[in-house]
N, C-alpha and C positions, 0 to 999 in steps of 0.2 A: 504494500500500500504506500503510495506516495503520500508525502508530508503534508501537501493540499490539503489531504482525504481526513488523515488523522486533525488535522486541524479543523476541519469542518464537521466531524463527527465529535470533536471537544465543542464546537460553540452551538451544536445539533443541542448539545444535554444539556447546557448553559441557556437555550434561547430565553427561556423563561426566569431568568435573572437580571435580564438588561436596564429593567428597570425595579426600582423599590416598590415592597407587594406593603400600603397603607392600611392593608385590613389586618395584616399580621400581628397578632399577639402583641403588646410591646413590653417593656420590662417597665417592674414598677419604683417607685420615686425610695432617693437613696436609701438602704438603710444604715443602721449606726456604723460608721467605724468601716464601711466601704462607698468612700467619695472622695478618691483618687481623679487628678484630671485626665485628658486624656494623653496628652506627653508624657506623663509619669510613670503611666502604664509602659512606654518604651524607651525610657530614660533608666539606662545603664545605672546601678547604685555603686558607691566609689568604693563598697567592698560587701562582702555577700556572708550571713552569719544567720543563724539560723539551723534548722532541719530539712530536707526534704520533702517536702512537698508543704512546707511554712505560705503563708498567704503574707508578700510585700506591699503590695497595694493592688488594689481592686475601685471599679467603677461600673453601676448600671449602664447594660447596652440593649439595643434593639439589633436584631438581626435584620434588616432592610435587604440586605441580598440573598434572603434563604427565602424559597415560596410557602406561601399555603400553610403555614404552621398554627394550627390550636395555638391557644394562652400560653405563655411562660413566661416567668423570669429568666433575666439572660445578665452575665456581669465579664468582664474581660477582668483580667487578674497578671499579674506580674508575681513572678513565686521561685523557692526555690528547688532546685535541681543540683543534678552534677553532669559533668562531662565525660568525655572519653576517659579522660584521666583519672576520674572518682573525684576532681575538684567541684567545691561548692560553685555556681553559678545562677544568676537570675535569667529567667524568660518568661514568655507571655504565653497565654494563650484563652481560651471562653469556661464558660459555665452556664450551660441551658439547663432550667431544672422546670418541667410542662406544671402548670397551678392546676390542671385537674385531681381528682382525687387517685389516688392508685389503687386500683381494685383488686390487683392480681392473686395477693398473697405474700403475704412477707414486707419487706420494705423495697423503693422503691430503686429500680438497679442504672448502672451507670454505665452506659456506653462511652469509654475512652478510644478519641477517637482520633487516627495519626493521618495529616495531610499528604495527600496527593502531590507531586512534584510542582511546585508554582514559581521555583528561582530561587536567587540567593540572596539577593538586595532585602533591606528591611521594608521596602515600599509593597513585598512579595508577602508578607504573612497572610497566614487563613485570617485570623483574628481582624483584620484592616480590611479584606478581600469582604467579608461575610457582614460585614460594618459597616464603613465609610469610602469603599471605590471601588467598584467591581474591575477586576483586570481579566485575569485567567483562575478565575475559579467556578469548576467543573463542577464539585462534587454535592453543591448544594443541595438538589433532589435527592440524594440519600442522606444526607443533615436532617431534611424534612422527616424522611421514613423515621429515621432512627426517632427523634422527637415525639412523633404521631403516635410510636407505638408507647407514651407514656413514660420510657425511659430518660433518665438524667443524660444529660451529651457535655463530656468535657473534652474539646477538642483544643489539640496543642498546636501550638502554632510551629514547635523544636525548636532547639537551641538556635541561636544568633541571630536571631531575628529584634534585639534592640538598638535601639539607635547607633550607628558608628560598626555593628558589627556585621559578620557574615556567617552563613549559613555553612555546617557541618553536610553538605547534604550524602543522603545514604550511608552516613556515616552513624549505625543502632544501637550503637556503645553510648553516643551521645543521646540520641532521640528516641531510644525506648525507656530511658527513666522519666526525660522529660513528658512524655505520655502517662504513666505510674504516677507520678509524683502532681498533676494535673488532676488527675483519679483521686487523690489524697486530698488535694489542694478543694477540689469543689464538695466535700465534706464537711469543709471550714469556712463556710461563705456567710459574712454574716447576713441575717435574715433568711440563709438556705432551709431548706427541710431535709437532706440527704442523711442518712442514720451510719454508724459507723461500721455496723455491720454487710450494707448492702454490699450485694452480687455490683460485679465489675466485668464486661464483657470489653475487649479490645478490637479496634477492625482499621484495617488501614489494604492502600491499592498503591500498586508502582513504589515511589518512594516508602510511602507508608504502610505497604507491607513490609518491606525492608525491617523499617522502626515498627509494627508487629509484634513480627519475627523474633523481633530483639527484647521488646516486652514480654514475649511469652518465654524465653529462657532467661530472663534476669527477674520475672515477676517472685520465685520461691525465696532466691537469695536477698536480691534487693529490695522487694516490699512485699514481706509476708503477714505487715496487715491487711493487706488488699485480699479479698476475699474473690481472687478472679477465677471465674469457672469455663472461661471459653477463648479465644485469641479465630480471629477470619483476618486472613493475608494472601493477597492477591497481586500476581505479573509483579512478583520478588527479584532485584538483581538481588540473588543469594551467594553469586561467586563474583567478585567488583573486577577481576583478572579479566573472566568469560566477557562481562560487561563491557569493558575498556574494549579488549579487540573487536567485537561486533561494532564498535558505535564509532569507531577513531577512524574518519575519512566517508561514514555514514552522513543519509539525512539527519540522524538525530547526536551526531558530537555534540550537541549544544547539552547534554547530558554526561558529557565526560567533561566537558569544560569546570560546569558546576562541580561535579566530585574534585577533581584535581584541585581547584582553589579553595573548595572546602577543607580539605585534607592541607594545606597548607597552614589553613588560620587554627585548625585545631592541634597541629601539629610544626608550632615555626618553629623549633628546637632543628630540623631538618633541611637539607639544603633546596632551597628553590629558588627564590631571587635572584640570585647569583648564575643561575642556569638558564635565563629565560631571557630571550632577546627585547627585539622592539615590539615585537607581533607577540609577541608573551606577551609584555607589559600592558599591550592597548587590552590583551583577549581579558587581564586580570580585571581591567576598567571594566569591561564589558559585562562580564558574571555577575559584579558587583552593581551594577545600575540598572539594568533587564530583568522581568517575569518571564516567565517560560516560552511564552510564542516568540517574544521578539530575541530569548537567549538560542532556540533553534533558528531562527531564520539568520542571525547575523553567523553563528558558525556551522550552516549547512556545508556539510561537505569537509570544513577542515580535522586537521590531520596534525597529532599530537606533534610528530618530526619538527615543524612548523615552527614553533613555539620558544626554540631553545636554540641558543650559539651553537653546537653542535651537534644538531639537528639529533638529538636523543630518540631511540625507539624507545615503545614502552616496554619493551625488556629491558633497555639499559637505566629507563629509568627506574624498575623493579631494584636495580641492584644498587642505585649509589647507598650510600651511608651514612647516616646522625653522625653526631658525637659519641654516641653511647654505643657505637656498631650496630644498631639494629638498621634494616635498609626499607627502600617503602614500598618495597614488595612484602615484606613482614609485615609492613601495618595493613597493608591492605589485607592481606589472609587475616589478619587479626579479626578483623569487621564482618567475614563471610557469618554466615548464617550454618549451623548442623555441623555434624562430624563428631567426633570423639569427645568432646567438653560436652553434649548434650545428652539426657537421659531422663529417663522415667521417674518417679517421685521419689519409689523404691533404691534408686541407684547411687552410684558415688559420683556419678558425673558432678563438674563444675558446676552445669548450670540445668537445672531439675523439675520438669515439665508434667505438673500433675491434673492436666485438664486437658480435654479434647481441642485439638488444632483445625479447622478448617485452611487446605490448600486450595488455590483454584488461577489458572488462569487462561485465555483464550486458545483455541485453536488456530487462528491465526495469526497469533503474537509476531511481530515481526521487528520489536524492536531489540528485544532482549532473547540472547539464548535460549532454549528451550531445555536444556538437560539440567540446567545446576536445579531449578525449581524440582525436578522430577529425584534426583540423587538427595535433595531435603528431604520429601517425603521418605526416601527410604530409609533415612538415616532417622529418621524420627520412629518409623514403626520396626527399624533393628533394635535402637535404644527403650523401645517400652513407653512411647508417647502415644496417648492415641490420637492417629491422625484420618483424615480426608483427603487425598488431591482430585480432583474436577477439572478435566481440559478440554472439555468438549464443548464449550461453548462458540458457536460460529459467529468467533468477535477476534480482532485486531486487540491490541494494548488497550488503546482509549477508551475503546466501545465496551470493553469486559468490564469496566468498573460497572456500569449499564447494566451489562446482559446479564451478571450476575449477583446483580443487587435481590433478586426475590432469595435466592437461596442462602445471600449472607443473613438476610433479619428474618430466615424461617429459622436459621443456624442459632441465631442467638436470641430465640423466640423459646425455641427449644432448653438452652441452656438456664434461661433466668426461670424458664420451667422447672427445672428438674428433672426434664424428661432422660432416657438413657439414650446414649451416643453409639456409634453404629462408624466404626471405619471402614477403611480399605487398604488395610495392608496386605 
């Protein structure tokens, strides 16, 4: 599928976005002790102390970009996290909680929910996108589902998205605790009604199954108060290697661009600056000012070689070296998704996966690899995870978040049920 297509099958899902829906629900007048401006919300704090999923400031919002939404309170929050590194950090991101009654049984559950690729610049967050300026945000009509069906929606915008910085992107070491700790954070809302016990379901597409993926193996380690019983991750670059060489000289490098510069800001201990020409330096301009149509169309077609004084393949650049000898082919396997550190609840693995995983992505995927997603699954039902993968949907990348929207919210229709789960390994 040409880029046209995939672009016009994003703004196909989008149509009904272009404008603010005035009937929608709106959020109600501040309560105590969350009336944060709206700068503040993306204003960098000059040092970051606190817990995990701690509430920094928060402010009432309306979702103007999301359709058709029943009643709710809605608030944008500023909170804290950690990064790749396990350092304390602030981000932003929402808190939808519907004012109807919850009838279901229990209290009432939390869909954590990880954004869709939309750029690296700060002007690029979900939180701004769903808010105050629609750009390239696709995923609203599933924002709407998840809502509709009663559930809380705390959707993260991921690390770097405040003022002055840049996005980690598909980098799940960083953006699945900010997911987690989002989940945590809109339990602490004041005026919220979310109870500390409630079910926490996770779901994220493209980038945001990446961060997923990464929720659902650091959910037992890193927040074992979260009471999550489900994880749905869809069109995963689960191997960033696989990734890189499909996309480097493709329509869609403007996906390897963003990773590369992300990988620098989370990682400047390592050599890059130094390695990147003139056409580096503009491409760095570039990632950093661009959302996602305009970060593919300006590098449609280029080609990593490009970029650097010595015209670097991405083998050679796998192998240069930090300080510390680790090279950035290591960080990058660090970031992959499955293999050997993951396992069943029961097990010694690192990172210990005691709920049902929904996999799923297109049949005619054609941006990303098609095997690393398939070798996740397996390594999830060798290690004792129970898992799903689903590929048979007759969708492209874009179109799967779409075509597979009924089976994600029957997915975790079922889970905040307590229904029993049913793999395919």
């Amino acid at each position: 599928m040409k880029i046209k297509s995939v672009l016009a099958a994003l703004s196909l899902g989008a149509a009904t976005l272009t404008a603010p829906v005035p009937w929608a629900g709106a959020a109600a007048a501040d309560p105590a002790g969350c009336d944060a401006g709206e700068a503040d919300i993306y204003r960098p704090p000059a040092s970051v102390s606190g817990n995990p999923g701690d509430i920094l400031a928060c402010r009432p919002t309306t979702l103007r970009y999301v359709p058709n939404l029943k009643p709710y309170k809605a608030w944008k929050v500023q909170y804290v996290t950690t990064d790749a590194k396990g350092a304390n950090v602030a981000t932003s991101g929402t808190v939808a909680i519907p004012t109807g009654a919850w009838t279901k049984g229990g209290s009432r559950p939390t869909l954590a929910y990880a954004p869709f690729t939309h750029g690296s610049g700060s002007a690029c967050s979900l939180s701004k996108q769903m808010t105050v300026g629609f750009q390239d945000q696709f995923e609203a009509p599933n924002l709407s589902g998840y809502l509709n069906e009663g559930w809380a929606l705390a959707a993260a915008d991921g690390v770097g998205y405040l003022d002055g910085q840049v996005h980690p992107y598909v980098n799940g070491l960083s953006n699945g605790p900010a997911t987690l700790d989002l989940a945590r954070a809109a339990k602490k809302i004041p005026g919220g009604t979310l109870t500390a016990d409630s079910k926490v379901g996770v779901s994220g597409y493209s980038e945001g199954g990446n961060t997923a993926g990464w929720a659902a193996q650091l959910a037992a380690s890193y927040a074992p108060d979260l009471n999550v019983v489900g994880v749905a991750a869809g069109g995963i670059p689960a191997d960033l290697k696989a990734a890189a060489k499909q996309l480097n000289g493709s329509l869609f490098a403007g996906f390897l661009a963003d990773t590369l510069i992300g990988l620098k800001y989370q990682y400047p201990e390592m050599p890059f600056d130094e390695l990147m020409n003139d056409a580096g330096r503009k491409a760095e301009k570039d990632v950093k000012s661009h959302c996602l149509i305009m970060t593919l169309l300006v590098f449609l077609g280029a080609k990593v070689e490009n970029f650097s004084t010595q015209k670097l393949t991405l083998e050679q650049l796998y192998a240069i070296k930090g300080p510390d000898g680790r090279t950035w082919g290591e960080i990058a396997d660090s970031v992959n998704l499955g293999g050997p550190k993951v396992g069943g609840p029961d097990s010694s693995a690192q990172y210990k996966i005691g709920f049902p995983v929904f996999l799923y992505r297109g049949w005619l995927e054609e941006i990303l690899p098609h095997e690393p997603m398939g070798r996740l699954h397996k390594d999830y039902c060798q290690s004792g995870v129970k898992s799903q993968y689903k590929y048979s949907y007759p969708t492209e990348h874009a179109t799967t978040m779409f075509g597979a929207a009924g089976d994600v919210l029957n997915f975790f229709r079922d889970r905040f049920a307590g229904k029993p789960f049913t793999g395919n390994c």
